[in-house]
Structures are given as C-alpha cells and as structure tokens.
C-alpha positions in Angstrom: 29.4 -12.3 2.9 28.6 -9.5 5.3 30.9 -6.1 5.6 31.2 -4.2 8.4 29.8 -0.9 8.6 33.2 0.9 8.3 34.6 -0.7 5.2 31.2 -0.1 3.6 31.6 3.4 4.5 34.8 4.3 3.3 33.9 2.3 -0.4 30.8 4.6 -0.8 32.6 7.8 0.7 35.7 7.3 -2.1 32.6 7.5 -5.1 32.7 11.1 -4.5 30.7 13.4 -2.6 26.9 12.9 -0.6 25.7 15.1 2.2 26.0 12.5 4.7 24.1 13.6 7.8 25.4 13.1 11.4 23.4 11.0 13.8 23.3 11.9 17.4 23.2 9.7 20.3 20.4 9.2 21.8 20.2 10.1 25.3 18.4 7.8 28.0 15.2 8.7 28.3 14.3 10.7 32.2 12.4 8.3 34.2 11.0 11.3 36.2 9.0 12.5 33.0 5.3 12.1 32.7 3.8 8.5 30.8 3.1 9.3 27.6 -1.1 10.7 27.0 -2.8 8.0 25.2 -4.2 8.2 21.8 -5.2 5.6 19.9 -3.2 5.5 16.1 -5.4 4.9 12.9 -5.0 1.5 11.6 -2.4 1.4 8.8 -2.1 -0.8 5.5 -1.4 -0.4 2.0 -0.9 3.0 0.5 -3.0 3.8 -2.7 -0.1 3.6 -5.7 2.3 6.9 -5.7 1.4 10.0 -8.0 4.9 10.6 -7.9 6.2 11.6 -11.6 10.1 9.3 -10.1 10.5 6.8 -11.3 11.9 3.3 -9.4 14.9 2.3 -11.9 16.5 4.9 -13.9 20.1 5.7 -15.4 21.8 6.3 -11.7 19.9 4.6 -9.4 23.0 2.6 -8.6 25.0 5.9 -7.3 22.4 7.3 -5.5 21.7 4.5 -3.5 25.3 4.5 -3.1 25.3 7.8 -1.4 22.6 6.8 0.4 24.3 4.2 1.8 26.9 6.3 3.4 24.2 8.2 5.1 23.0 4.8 6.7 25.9 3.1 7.7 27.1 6.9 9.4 23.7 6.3 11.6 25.0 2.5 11.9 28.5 3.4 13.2 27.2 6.1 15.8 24.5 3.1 17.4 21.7 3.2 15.1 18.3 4.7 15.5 16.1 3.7 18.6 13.4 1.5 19.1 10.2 2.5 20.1 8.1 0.4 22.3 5.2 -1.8 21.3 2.8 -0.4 23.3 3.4 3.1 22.3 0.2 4.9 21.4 1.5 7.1 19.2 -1.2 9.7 17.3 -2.1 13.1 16.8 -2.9 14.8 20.6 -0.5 12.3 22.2 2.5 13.4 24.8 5.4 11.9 26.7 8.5 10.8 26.5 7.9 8.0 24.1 6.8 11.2 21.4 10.2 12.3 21.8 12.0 9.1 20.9 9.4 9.3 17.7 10.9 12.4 16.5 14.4 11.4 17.0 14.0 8.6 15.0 12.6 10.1 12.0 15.1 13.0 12.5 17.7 10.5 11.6 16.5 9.5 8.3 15.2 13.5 7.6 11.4 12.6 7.6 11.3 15.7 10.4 13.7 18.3 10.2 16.8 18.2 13.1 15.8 21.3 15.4 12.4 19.5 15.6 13.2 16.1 17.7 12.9 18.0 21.1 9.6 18.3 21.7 7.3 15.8 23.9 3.4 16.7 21.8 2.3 14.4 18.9 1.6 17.7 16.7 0.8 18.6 13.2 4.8 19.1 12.0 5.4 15.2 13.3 2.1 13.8 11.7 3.7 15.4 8.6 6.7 13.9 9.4 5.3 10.1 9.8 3.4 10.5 6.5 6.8 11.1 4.8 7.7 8.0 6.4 4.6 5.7 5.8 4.9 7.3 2.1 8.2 6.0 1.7 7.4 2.6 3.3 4.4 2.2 1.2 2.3 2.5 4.0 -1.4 4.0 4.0 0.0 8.2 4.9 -2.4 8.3 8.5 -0.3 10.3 10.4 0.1 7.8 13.4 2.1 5.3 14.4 0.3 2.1 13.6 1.4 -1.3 14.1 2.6 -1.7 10.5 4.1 1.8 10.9 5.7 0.8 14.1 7.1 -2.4 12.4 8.5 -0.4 9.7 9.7 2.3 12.6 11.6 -0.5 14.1 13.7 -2.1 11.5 17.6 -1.8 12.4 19.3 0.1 10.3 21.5 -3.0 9.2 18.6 -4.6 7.6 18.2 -1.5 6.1 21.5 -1.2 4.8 21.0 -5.0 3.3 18.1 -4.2 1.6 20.6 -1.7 0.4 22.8 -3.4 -0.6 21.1 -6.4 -2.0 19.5 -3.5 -4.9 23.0 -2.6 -5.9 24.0 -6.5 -6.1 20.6 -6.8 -8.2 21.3 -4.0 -10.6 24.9 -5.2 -11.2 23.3 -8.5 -12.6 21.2 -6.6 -14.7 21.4 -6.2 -18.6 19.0 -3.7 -19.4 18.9 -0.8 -21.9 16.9 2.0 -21.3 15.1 3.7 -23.7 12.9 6.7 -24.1 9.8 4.9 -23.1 10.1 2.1 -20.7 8.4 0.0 -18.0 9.4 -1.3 -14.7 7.8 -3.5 -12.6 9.1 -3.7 -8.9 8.2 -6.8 -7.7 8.2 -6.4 -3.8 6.3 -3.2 -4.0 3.6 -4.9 -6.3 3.4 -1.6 -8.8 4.3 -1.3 -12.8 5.8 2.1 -14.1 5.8 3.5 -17.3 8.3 6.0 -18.1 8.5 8.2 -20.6 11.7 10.6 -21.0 12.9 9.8 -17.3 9.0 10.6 -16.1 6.5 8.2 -14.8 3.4 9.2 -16.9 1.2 6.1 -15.7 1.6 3.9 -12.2 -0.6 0.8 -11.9 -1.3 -1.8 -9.1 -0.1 -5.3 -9.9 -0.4 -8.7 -8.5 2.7 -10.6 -8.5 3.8 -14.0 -7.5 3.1 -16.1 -4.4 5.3 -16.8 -2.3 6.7 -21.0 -3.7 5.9 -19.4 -7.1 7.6 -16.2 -7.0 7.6 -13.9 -9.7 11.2 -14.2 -11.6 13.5 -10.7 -12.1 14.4 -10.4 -15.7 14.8 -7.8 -18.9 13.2 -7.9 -22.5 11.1 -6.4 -24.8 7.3 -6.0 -24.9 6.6 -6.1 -28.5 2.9 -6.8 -28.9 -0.6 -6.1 -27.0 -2.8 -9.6 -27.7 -6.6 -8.8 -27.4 -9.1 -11.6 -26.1 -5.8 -14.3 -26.0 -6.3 -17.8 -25.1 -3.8 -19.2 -22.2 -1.9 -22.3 -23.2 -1.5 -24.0 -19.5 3.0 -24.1 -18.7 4.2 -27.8 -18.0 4.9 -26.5 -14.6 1.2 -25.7 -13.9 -0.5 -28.3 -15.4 1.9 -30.7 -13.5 0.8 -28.9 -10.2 -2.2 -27.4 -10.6 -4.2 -28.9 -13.4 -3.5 -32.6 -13.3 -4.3 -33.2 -10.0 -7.7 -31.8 -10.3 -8.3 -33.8 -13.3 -7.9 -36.9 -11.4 -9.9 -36.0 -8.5 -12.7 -34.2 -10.9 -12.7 -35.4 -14.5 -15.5 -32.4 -15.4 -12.7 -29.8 -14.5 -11.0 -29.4 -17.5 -14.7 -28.7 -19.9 -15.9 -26.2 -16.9 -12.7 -24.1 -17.2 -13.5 -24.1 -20.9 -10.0 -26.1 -21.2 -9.4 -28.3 -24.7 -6.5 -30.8 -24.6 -4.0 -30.9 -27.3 -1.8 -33.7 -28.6 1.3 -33.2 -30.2 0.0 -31.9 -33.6 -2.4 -29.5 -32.1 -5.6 -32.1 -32.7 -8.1 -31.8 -29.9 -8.5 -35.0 -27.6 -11.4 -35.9 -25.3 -10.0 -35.1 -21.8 -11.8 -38.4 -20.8 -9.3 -40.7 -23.0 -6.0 -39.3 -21.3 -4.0 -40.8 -18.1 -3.8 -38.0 -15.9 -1.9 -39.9 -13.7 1.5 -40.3 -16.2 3.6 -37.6 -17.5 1.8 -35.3 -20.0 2.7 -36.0 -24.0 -0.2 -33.4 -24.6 -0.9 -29.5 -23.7 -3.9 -27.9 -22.2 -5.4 -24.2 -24.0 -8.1 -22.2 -22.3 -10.6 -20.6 -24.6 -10.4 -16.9 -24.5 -13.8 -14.9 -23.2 -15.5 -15.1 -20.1 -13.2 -16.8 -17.3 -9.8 -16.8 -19.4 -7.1 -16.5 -16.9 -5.2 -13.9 -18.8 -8.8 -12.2 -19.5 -8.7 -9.3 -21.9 -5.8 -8.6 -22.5 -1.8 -9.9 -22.6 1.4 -7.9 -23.2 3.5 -10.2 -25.2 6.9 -10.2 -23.9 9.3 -13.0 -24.8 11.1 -14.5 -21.8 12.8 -18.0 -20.7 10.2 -17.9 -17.7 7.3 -18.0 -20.0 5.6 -15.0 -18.0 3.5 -11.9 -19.1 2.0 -8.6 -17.8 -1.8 -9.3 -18.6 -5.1 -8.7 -17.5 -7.3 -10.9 -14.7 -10.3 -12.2 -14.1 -9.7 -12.1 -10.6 -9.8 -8.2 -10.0 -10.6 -8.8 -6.3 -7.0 -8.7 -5.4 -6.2 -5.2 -6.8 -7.7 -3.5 -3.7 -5.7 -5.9 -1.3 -2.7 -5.3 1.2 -1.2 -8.4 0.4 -1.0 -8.6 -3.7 1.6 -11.9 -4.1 -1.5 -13.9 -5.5 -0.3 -14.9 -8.8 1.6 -17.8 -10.0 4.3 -15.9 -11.3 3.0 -13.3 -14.2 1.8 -10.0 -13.0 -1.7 -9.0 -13.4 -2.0 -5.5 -13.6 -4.9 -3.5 -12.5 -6.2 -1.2 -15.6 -3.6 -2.9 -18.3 -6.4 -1.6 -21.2 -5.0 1.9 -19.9 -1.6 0.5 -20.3 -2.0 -1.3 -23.7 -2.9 2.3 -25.0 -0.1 3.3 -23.6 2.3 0.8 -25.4 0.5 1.5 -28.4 0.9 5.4 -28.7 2.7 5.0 -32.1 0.5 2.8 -33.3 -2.0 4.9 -35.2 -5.6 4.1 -35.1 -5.2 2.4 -31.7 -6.3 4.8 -28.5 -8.8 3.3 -25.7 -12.0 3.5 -28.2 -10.7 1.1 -30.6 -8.9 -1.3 -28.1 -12.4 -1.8 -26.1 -14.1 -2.1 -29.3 -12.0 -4.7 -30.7 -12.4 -7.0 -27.1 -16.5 -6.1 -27.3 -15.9 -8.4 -30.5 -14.6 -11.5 -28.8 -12.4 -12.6 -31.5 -8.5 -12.8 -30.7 -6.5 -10.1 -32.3 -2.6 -9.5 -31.6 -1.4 -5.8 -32.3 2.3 -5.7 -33.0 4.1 -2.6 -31.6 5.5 -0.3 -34.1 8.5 0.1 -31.5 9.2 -2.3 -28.6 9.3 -1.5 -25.5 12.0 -2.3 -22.8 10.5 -4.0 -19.3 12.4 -4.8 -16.7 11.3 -6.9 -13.8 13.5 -6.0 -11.0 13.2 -7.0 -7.0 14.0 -4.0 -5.2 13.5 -4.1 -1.8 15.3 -0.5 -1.3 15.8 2.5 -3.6 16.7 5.7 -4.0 14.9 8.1 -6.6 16.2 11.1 -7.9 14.6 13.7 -5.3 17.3 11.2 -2.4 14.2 9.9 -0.9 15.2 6.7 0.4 12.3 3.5 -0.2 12.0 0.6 1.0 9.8 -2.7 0.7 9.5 -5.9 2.9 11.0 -8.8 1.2 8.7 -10.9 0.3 11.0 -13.5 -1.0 13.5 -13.4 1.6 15.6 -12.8 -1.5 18.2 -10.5 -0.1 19.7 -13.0 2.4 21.3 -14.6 -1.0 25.0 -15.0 -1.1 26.3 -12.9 -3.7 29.1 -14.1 -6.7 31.0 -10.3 -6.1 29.6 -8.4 -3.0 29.4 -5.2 -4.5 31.4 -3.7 -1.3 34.7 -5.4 -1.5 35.0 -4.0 -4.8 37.4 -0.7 -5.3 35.8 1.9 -6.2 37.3 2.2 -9.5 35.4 -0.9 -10.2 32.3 0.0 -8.4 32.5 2.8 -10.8 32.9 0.7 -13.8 29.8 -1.5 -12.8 27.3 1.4 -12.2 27.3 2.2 -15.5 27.2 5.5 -15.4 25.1 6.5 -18.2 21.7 5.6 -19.6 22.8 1.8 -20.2 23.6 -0.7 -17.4 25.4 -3.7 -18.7 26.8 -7.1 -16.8 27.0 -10.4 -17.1 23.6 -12.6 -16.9 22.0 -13.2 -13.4 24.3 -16.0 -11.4 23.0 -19.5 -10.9 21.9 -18.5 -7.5 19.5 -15.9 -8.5 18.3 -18.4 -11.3 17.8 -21.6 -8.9 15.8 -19.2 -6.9 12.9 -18.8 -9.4 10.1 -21.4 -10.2 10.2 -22.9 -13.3 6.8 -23.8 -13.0 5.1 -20.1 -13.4 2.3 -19.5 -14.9 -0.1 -16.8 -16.9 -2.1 -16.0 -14.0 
C-alpha cells in the first residue's frame, strides 16, 4: 500500500519533535550562464568497511528513522531534490551551472551546509561535501561525482522514503533482544558488526547471498565457534547443485573430498547411488583444505540452516559486488571475530584459536555466554549521530506488500511498536517475508 507524502508526514510529525529542515525550490537554471568546465570524476565503487564506532541496529533505530522520515517527505512535498544530468563532469576544478545544481542537491539532505549551494566552482568544501555523501551511500569517498555517485545522486526522494519505510516495516517484524554484546549483519550493505555496550568495536566485510538464493533475515543466538568443521551439504543444495554434477561427472563427489551417507550415518560408494531419484542419503565434506566452510563456523541455530563462517573463496572479499554466497555469510577475517565471541572464554585469544586449526582436527568451543545476531535487510538507516544511510536493494525486497504499513498506524500505536527501550518485540515475520527466502541455502 503506498501513502502519500502528507499523511506520512503528519504520522511521523505527531511522534514528537525532529529538526525537520526546509527544502527550497529550485530555481531554473540561466540559460545565459557559461557550460560547465570539464573535469573528468575519479571512478567510484565500493567503500573500504566504515571505522565508524555506530552501530546499524540499536535500541531506537526505529524513531530515528522516523524523524528522518519527516525530513524527507518535507523535501518530497516541496518537489524533491533535482536531477543532475548524465553527462555532468563533475570533479574537483570543475565550473558551471551544472556545479550549482550539485550543491543544491546535497544542501537538501545536509551533506553541505545551506549558505554554501550558491556557488558555480567544484571546490574543496563541496568535495567534502560528496564524500559525506558517497560515505553514506557506501560508495568509495573520491570527492567526484562518478557514475555510481551520480546514480546514487539521482534517486528520487520517494524511493528514498521507501527504502525508509520498508526498514521500519522490517524492524516491526523483528523479535530480537539486545544485549550487551551483540552482532548484526546488514545484508544489503554486505558488512557484520559487533557491538559491544551500544559501540561497534569490530566491522568486517561479508559475502552474502546471490541473488535466487538470497540470504534470509532472521534473530538467534551464536552459541559456539566450531574449528576445522566438516559441511554436511542442505537437501536444497545437493538437489541443485550437487546432484546434477554427479550425473554429468561421477568423479565429483571424491574430488570435493565429499563421502555419502545413508540413513544411519554408514559411508556408501557414490558409484552405487541413483543420482537421478530423490536423495534417501546425505552428502559431508571433509574438513581441511577446500572445505566450503573452511576454518572456521559460528554455530548459530536457525530454521534456514545458515551460518557466519569462514571461505575458501577469499577472492570475493575485495569485490564491489559481494552477493556470491548461497545463502550463509562468509565473513572476511571471522578468526578475528571468533576471538571476539570468545572474550569470556578463558584460554581462548588469537594464539590458541590458530593453533588449534594448525592441528587439523575438528574442535567446537561452546560459548560461555551466547551471543545475540541478527540478520536484518536494511536498505535505509539512521544511526545515532542522524546520518541518514542507505543501500541498493539487492533483493528488490522493499517493493513487498506489507501485513500493517507501518504509516496508517496512529501514533499511539506506532509508539507501542517501536519498542522504545533496549528490546524490540513483535510477532514472527509474515508469510510474505518467509515465501521470499530460499529454502534451499546453503553453508557457503
């Protein structure tokens, strides 16, 4: 169901009070100015993972990005913020009237302060100001306006709102308790955090799922660190995946170091089973050398039968595009994050953990205290310094109808729902957010 911009406002406005700032029309531009000096932008990407000590998902993210929400659909109701043209060249030393329509633009969401949007020269205050905005957008900080900064530039401010929106629907369906120490992993921006006393002491770069085997949202416990585990192959996979290449290459299963399984846990020559019928057996990878979970798995029971865990595929880590996985996230250093989890576990810092994988032999550590993980897909954010974040969607999630928009609430009710302490509470994720994951996901 889709509000309109005014009844949105008025819900978020009668919360309480947020600095809502105005948003100016923006005039035409004067034909009689000079074409704008060309300059050719630095290519953009990725941005190496935040050093900020925010975190993504705290006790009021839901009422921050309701204020900021108010902010937005303000800028919505007066026009929303320009476009900027595609052949812009937009850098440091560039001029013109196309400069100009940069800085109002990132006047409107405060990336450059208000008495600054007048001036026609691509200077050092507005390559400060598009960092703000790549940093936000998780965008590589050059300075100019590259074509993923330019895509980002040009998003309406109605998506924006959705993407909005679609974070407060999300956290409504969520059932998580937060505790001292916690991690989050934001899906659509690909990065774990773990938070200790409402502070990020350690960010890490994940992999996530593909798109077709998308990576599910959900809320448990980690509650052991598994050194040098095997990887029992998911129904789902071996269907898909596994199967297939059996029966097109009956060597695949020994050269992944694979061993099938019948129902009492006997090992079976791979050569004496159908691969063409349904399965009455399981598949185990050895652990070592090529495991797909390699050195390490956080053991964290779930319905989806998905982990954070190491790779053997470390390759990705360093790309723009990490949705690679079948579902579980890999996460770039996760012996640095074991450690981590394991801080009240005496005897059990970085020395011993790489020792005990140096000895090859399987060894699962359970934590003294467990500790919550949430899985959330938040493709905009607010943290607690009212920067506004957002992701691209990589699911095209946020188009999902929703059980109880959270706008046509009152706000007595929206008040009720956001919790408004350190525990968020609801019911358990609709069928529609369900039927949306893969069953099939796998370790990788």
């Amino acid at each position: 169901m889709r509000r309109t911009a005014i009844s949105l406002a008025i819900s978020m406005a009668l919360m309480g009070p947020v600095a809502a700032q105005s948003a100016a029309p923006i005039p035409a531009k004067n034909a009689a100015k000079p074409a704008a000096k060309a300059v050719k932008p630095k290519p953009d990407g990725i941005a190496p993972v935040s050093k900020s000590p925010l975190p993504t998902f705290y006790g009021n993210t839901y009422q921050r990005i309701a204020a900021a929400m108010l902010s937005y659909s303000t800028i919505e109701l007066r026009g929303g913020w320009p476009s900027l043209p595609k052949t812009a060249q937009l850098a440091s030393g560039a001029s013109g009237p196309d400069v100009m329509l940069l800085r109002r633009r990132l006047a409107m969401t405060d990336d450059l302060a208000a008495d600054q949007d007048k001036s026609e020269i691509y200077d050092v205050v507005l390559e400060d100001a598009v960092k703000r905005f790549q940093a936000r957008h998780g965008l590589t900080e050059t300075g100019s306006v590259g074509a993923k900064t330019l895509a980002a530039l040009n998003v309406p401010v109605k998506q924006r709102l959705e993407q909005l929106r679609a974070t407060l629907d999300r956290i409504s369906d969520l059932n998580f308790s937060f505790g001292q120490r916690y991690v989050v992993v934001n899906i659509p921006a690909a990065v774990a955090e773990a938070v200790d006393g409402d502070v990020v002491q350690k960010r890490y770069v994940v992999v996530v799922g593909k798109v077709g085997r998308a990576s599910p949202t959900l809320t448990t416990t980690i509650n052991a660190v598994n050194l040098n585990p095997t990887w029992t192959v998911p129904l789902g996979i071996m269907k898909a995946d596994v199967m297939p290449r059996m029966r097109r290459d009956p060597g695949y299963v020994s050269r992944m170091r694979m061993r099938v399984l019948d129902a009492n846990g006997r090992e079976v020559d791979p050569k004496s089973v159908d691969w063409s019928r349904s399965p009455n057996f399981s598949v185990r990878q050895d652990s070592g050398a090529g495991n797909a979970l390699g050195a390490v798995r956080l053991d964290m029971p779930n319905k989806y039968a998905v982990y954070m865990h190491d790779t053997n595929h470390k390759e990705h880590f360093s790309k723009d595009y990490r949705f690679e996985s079948s579902g579980c996230a890999r996460v770039a250093e996760v012996r640095d994050l074991a450690v981590w989890l394991l801080a009240d576990n005496p005897g059990w810092g970085r020395k011993e953990v790489d020792a005990a994988i140096a000895t090859g032999d399987r060894k699962t550590i359970n934590l003294t205290h467990k500790v919550p993980v949430a899985w959330v897909y938040f493709t905009g954010w607010v943290t607690r310094d009212d920067i506004v974040h957002f992701r691209d969607d990589v699911y095209d999630h946020d188009d999902d109808p929703v059980k109880t928009p959270v706008a046509s609430l009152t706000p007595a009710q929206m008040a009720a729902r956001s919790g408004g302490g350190f525990v968020v509470q609801s019911a358990p994720p609709p069928a529609r957010a369900a039927a949306r994951q893969v069953s099939h996901l796998d370790s990788q």
